[in-house]
C-alpha positions, 0 to 999 in steps of 0.5 A: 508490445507495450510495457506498464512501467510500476512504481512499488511502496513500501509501508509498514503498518503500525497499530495504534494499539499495538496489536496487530489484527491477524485477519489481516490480508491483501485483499483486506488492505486492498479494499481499505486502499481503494476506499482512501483513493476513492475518499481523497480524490473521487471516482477519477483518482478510482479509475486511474488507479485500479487498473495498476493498484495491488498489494503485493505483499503484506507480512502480518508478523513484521507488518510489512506491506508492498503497494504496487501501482502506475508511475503515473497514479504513484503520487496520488496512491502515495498520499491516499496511503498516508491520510488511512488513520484506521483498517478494519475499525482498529486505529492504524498508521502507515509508515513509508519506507520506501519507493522504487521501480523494481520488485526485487529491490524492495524484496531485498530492502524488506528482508535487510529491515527484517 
């Protein structure tokens, strides 16, 4: 049996604006995500990551959001995350927090910054 080893970031969303847009979801940042891989490296950096990219979680009060993706697409999600400069035409900036192998663990790091 073969085990897909995941590596999990931890952002915080920051609004330029600060407001936040409550219509916000997962599905919503995912979409925004794929299209920043997609932007910065192409329809190779697409196949790589959308097997293992996904939000995992994503708070629109504390704007917190958990990324999850393959240890070995983590560097290029990474950076992609960080060139997003807007998310649903609103000027937005993500924050890394963290970088882990468990979900737990960032569960447990997201509930201490709370």
């Amino acid at each position: 049996m073969v085990r897909f080893k995941n590596r999990y970031i931890l952002y915080e969303v920051i609004w330029k604006d600060g407001k936040a847009d409550e219509a916000i979801n997962e599905a919503g940042l995912l979409s925004v995500f794929r299209e920043s891989v997609a932007a910065n490296f192409g329809d190779h950096g697409v196949a790589r990551s959308a097997m293992s990219l996904s939000v995992r979680y994503y708070n629109s009060v504390t704007h917190l959001c958990m990324v999850r993706c393959g240890t070995e697409e983590y560097r290029q999600v990474w950076c992609a995350l960080s060139m997003i400069n807007e998310i649903s035409s609103k000027r937005a900036m993500l924050h890394f927090l963290h970088l882990g192998a468990d979900a737990q663990e960032r569960s447990s790091l997201a509930s201490k910054l709370l």
